[in-house]
GUGUKOL-478762 format. One record per atom (N, C-alpha, C, O): residue number from 1; residue in one letter; atom name; z, y, x. Coordinates in steps of 0.1 Angstrom, whole numbers, plus 2048, in hexadecimal, padded with zeros to 3 digits. Layout:
BEGIN
[site NUM; a; CA; [Z; Y; X]];
...
//
This chain:
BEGIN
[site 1; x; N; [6F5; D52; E4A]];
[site 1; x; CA; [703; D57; E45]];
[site 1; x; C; [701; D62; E3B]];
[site 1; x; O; [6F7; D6A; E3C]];
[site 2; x; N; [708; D61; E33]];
[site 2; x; CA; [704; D66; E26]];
[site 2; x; C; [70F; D75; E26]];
[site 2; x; O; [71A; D72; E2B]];
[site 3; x; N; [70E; D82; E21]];
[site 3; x; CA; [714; D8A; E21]];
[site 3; x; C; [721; D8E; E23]];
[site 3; x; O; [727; D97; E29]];
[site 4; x; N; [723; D82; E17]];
[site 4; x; CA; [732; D7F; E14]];
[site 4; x; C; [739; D7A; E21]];
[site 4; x; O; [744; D80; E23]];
[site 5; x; N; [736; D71; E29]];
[site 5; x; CA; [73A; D66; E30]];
[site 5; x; C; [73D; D70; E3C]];
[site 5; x; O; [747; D6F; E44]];
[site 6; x; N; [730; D7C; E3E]];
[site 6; x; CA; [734; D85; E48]];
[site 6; x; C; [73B; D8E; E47]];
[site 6; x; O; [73E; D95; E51]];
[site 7; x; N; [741; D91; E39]];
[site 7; x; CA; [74C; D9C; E37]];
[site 7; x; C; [75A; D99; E3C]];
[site 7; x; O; [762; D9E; E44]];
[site 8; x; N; [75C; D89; E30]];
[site 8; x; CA; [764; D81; E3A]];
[site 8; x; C; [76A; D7A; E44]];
[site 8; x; O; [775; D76; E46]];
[site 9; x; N; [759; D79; E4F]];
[site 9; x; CA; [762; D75; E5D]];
[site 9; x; C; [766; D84; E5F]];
[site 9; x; O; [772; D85; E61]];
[site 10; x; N; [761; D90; E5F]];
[site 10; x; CA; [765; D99; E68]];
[site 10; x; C; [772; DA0; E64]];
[site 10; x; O; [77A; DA6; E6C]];
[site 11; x; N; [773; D9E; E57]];
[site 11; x; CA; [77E; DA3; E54]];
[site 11; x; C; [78E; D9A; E5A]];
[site 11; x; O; [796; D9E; E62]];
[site 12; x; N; [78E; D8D; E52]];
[site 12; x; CA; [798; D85; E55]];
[site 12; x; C; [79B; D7C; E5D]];
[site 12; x; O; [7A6; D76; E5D]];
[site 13; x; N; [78F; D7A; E66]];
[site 13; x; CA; [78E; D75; E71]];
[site 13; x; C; [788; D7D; E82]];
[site 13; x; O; [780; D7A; E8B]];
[site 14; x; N; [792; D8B; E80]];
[site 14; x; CA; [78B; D92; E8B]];
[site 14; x; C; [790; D90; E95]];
[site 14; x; O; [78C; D92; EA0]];
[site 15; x; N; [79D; D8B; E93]];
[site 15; x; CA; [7AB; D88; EA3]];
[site 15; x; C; [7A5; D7D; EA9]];
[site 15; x; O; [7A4; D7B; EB5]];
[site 16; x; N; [7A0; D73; E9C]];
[site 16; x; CA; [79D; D64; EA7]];
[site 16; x; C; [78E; D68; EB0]];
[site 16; x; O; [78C; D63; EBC]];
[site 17; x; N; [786; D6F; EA9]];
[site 17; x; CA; [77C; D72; EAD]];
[site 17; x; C; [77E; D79; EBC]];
[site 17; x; O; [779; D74; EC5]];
[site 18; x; N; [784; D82; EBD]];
[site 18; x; CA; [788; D89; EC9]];
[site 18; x; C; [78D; D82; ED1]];
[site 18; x; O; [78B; D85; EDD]];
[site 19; x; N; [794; D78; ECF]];
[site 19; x; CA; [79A; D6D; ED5]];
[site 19; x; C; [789; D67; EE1]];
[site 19; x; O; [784; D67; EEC]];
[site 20; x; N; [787; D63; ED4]];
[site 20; x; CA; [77E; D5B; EDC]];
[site 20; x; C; [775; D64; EE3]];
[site 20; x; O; [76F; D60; EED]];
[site 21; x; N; [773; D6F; EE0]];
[site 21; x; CA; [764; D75; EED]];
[site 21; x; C; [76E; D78; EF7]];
[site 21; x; O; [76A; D78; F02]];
[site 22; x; N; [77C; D7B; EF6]];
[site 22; x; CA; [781; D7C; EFF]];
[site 22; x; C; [784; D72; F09]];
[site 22; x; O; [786; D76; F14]];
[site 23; x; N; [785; D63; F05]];
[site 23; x; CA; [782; D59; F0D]];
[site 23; x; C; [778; D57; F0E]];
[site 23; x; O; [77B; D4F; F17]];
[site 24; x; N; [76C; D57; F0E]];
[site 24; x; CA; [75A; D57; F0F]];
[site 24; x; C; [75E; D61; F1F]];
[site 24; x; O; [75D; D5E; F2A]];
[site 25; x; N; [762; D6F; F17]];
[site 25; x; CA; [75E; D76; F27]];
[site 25; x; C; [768; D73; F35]];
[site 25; x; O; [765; D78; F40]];
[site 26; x; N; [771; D6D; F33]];
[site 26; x; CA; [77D; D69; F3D]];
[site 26; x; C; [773; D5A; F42]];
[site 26; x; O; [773; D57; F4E]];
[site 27; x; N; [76E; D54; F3C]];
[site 27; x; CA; [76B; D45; F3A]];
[site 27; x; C; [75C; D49; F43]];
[site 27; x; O; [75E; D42; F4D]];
[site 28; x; N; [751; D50; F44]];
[site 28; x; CA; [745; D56; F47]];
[site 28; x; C; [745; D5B; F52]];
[site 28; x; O; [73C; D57; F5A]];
[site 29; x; N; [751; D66; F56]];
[site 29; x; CA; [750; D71; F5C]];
[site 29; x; C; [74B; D7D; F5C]];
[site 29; x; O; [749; D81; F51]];
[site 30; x; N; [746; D85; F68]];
[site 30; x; CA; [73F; D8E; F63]];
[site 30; x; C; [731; D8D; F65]];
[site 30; x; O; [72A; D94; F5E]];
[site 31; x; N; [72C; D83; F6E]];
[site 31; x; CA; [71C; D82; F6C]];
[site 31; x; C; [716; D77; F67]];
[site 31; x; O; [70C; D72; F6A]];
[site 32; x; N; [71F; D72; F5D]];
[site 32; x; CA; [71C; D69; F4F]];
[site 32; x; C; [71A; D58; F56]];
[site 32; x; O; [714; D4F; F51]];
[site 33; x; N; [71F; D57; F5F]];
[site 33; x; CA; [721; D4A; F69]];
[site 33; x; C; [72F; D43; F68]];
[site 33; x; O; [739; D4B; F67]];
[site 34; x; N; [730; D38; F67]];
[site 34; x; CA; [740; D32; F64]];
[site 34; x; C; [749; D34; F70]];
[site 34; x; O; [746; D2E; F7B]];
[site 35; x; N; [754; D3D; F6D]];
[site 35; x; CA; [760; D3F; F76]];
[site 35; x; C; [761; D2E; F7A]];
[site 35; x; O; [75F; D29; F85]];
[site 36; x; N; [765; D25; F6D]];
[site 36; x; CA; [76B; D1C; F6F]];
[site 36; x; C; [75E; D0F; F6A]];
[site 36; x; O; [759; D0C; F5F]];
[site 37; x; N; [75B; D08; F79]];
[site 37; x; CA; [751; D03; F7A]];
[site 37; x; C; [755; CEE; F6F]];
[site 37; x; O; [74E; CE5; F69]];
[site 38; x; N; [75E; CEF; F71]];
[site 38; x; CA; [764; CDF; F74]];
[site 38; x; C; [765; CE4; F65]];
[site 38; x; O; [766; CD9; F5F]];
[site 39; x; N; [765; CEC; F5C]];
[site 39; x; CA; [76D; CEE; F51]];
[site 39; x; C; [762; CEE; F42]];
[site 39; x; O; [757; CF2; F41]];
[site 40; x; N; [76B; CE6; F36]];
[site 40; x; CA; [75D; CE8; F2D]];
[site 40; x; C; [769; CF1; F1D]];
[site 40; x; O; [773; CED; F17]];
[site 41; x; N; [762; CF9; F1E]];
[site 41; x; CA; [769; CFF; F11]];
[site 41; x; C; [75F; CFF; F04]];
[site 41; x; O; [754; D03; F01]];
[site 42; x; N; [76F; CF5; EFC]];
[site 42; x; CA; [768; CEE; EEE]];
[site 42; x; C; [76A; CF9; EE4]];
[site 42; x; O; [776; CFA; EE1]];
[site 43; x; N; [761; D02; EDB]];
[site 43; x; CA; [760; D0E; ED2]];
[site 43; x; C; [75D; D09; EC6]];
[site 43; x; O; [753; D0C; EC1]];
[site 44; x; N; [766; CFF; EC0]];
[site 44; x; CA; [764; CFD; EB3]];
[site 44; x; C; [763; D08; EA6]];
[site 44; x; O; [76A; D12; EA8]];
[site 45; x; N; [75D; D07; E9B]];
[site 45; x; CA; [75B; D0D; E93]];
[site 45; x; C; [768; D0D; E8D]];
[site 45; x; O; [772; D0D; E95]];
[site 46; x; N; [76B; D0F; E7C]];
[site 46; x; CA; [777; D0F; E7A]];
[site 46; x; C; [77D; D05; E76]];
[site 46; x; O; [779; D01; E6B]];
[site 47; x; N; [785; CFF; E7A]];
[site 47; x; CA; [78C; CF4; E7C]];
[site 47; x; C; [794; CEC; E6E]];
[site 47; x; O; [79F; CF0; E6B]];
[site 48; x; N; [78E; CE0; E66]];
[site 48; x; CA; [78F; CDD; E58]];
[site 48; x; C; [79A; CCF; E5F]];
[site 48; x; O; [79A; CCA; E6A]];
[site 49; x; N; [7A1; CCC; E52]];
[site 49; x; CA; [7A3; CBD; E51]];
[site 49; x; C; [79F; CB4; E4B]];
[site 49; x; O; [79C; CB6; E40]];
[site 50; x; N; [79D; CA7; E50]];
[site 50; x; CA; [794; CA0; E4B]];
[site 50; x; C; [792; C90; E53]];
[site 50; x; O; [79C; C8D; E5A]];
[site 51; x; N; [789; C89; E52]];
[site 51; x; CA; [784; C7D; E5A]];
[site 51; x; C; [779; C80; E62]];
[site 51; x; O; [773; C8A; E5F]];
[site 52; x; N; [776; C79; E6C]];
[site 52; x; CA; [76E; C79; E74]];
[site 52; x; C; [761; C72; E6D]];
[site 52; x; O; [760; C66; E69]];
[site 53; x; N; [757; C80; E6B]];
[site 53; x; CA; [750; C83; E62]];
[site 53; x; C; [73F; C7A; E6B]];
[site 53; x; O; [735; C75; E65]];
[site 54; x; N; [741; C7C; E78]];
[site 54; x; CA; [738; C74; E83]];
[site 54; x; C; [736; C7E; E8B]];
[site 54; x; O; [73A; C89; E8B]];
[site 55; x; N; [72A; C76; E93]];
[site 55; x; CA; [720; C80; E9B]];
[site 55; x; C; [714; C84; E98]];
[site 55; x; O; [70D; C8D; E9D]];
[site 56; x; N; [713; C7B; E8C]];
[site 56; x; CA; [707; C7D; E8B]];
[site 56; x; C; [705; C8A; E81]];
[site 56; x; O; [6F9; C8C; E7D]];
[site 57; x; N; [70D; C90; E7D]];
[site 57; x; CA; [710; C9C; E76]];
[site 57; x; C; [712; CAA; E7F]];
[site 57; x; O; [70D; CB5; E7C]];
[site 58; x; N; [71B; CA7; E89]];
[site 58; x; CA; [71E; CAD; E91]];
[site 58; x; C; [711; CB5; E9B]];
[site 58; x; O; [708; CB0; EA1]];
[site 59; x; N; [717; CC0; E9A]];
[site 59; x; CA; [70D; CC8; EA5]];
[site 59; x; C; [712; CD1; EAF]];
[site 59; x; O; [71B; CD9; EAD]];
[site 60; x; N; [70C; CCC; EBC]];
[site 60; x; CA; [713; CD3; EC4]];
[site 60; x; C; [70A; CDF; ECC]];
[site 60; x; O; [700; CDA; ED1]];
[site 61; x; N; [70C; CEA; ECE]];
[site 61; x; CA; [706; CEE; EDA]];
[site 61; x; C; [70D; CF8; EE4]];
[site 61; x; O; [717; CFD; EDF]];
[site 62; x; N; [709; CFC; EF0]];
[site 62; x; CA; [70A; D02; EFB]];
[site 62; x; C; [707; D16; EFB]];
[site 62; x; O; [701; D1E; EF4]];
[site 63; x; N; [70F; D17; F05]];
[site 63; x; CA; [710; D26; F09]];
[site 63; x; C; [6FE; D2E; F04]];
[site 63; x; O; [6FE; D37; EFC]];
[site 64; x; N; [6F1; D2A; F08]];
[site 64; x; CA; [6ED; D30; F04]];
[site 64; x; C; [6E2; D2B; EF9]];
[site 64; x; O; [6D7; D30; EF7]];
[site 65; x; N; [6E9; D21; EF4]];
[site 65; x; CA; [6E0; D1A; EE5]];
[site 65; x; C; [6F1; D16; EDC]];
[site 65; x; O; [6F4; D0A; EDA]];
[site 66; x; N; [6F7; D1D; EDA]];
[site 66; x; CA; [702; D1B; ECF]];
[site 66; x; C; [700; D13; EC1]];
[site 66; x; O; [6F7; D16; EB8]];
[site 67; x; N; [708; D0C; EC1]];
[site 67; x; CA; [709; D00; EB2]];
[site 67; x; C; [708; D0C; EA4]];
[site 67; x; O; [713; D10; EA3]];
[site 68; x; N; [702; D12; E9D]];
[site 68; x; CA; [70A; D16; E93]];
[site 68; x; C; [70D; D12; E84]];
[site 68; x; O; [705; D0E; E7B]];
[site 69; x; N; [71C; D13; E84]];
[site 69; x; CA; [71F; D0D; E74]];
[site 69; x; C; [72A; D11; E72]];
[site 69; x; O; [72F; D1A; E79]];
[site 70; x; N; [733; D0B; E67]];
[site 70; x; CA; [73B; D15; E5F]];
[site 70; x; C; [749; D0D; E66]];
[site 70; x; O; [751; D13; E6E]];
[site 71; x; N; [74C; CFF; E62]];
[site 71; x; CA; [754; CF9; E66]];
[site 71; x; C; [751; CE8; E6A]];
[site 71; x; O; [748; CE0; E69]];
[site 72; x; N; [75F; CE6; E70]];
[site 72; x; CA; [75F; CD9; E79]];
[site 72; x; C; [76A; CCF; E74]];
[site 72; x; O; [772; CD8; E6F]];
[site 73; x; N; [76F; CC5; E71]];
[site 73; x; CA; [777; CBB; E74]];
[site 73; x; C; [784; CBC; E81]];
[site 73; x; O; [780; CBB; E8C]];
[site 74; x; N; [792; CBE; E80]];
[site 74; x; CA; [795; CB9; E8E]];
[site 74; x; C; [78D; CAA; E92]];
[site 74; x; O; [788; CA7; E9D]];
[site 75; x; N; [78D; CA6; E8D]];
[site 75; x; CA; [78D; C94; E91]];
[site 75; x; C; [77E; C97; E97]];
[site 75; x; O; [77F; C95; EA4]];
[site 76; x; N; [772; C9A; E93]];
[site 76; x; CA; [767; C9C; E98]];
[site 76; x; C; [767; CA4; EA7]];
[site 76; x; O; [760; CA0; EB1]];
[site 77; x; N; [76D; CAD; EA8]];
[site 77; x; CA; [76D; CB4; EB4]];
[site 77; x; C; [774; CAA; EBD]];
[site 77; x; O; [76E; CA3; EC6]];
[site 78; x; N; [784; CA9; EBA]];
[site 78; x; CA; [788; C9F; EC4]];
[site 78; x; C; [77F; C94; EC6]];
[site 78; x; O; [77A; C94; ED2]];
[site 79; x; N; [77B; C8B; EBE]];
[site 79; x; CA; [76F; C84; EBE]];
[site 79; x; C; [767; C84; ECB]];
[site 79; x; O; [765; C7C; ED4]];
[site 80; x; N; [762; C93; EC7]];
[site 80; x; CA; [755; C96; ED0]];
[site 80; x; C; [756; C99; EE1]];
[site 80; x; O; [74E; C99; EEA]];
[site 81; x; N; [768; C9C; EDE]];
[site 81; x; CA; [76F; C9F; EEC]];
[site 81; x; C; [76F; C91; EF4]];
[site 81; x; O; [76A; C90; EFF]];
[site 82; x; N; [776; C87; EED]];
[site 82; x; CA; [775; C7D; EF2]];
[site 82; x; C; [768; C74; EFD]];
[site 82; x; O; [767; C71; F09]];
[site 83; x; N; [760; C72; EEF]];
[site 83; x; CA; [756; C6A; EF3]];
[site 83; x; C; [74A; C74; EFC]];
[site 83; x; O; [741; C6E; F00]];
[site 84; x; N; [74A; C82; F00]];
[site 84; x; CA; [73F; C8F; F07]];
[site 84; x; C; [748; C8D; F13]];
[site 84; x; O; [745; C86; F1D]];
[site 85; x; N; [756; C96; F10]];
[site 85; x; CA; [760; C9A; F19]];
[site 85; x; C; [766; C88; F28]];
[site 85; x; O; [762; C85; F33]];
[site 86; x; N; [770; C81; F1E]];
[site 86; x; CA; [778; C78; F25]];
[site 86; x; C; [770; C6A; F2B]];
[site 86; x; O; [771; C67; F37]];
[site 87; x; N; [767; C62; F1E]];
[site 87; x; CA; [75F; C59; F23]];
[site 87; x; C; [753; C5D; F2A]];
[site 87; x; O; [74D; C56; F33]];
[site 88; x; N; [74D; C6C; F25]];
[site 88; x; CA; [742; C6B; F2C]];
[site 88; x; C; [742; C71; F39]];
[site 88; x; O; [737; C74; F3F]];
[site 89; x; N; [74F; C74; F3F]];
[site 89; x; CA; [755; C7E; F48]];
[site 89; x; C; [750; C8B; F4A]];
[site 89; x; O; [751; C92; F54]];
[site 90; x; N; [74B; C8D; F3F]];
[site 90; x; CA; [747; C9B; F3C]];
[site 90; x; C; [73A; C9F; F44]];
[site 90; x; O; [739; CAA; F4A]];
[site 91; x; N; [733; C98; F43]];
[site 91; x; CA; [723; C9A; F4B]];
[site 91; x; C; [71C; CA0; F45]];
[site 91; x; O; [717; C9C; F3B]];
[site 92; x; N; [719; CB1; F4A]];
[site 92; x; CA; [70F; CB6; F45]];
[site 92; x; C; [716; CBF; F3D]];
[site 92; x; O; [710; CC6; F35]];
[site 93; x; N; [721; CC0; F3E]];
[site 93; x; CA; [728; CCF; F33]];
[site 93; x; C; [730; CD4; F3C]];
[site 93; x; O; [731; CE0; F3A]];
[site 94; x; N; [736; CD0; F46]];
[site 94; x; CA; [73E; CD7; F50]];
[site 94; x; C; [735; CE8; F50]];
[site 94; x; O; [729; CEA; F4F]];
[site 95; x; N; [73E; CEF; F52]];
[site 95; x; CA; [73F; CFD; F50]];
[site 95; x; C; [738; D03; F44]];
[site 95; x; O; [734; D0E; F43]];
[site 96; x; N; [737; CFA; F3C]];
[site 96; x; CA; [734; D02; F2D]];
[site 96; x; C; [73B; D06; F23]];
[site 96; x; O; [746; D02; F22]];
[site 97; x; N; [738; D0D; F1D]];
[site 97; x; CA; [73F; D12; F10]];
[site 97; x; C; [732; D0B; F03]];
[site 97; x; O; [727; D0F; F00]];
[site 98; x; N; [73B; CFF; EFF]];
[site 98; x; CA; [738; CF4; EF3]];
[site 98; x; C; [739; CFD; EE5]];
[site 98; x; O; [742; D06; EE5]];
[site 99; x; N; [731; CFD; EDA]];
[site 99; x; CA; [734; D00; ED1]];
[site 99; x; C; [735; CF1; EC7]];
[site 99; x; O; [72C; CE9; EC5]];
[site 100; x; N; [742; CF1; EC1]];
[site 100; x; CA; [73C; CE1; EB5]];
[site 100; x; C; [73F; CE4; EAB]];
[site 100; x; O; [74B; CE6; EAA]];
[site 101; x; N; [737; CE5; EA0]];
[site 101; x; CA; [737; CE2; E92]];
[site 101; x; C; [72D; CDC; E8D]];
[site 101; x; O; [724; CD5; E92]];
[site 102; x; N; [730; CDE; E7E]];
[site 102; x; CA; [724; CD7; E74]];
[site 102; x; C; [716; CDC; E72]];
[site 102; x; O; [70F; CD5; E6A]];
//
């Protein structure tokens, strides 16, 4: 991430930001274990319009190996909700916190 990129998330993006560690630590608790075990929280990057760009572009990761990138697709995320979350009945992400972007 390049200087610039850090001036402007922290500047113009500090409410969403707070947002989210504030759901991380409600979502965690206090000894970093999932309150909510059955539950998978999807942390997309910043959220673009577009087509469903694939998977094979898509990168996803977990609470303590996070995806990082700049932005995402809705269609890709939903996408990824779909076919992880509903067909795959969510095996193996229950109680995580998902990161998905590019």
């Amino acid at each position: 991430m390049t200087w610039l990129h850090r001036i402007l998330y922290s500047s113009l993006l500090s409410i969403p930001f707070q947002d989210k560690k504030r759901m991380d630590t409600i979502f965690l608790g206090k000894e970093g274990g999932s309150n909510f075990r059955s539950v998978i929280a999807v942390k997309p990057t910043i959220l673009i319009e577009g087509p469903e760009l694939g998977k094979e572009i898509l990168r996803v990761g977990r609470r303590k190996e996070p995806a990082v990138g700049y932005t995402v697709s809705k269609n890709d995320v939903g996408g990824w909700i779909y076919r992880a979350v509903v067909l795959g009945d969510g095996k193996g992400w229950e109680g995580e916190l998902v990161t998905v972007t590019y």
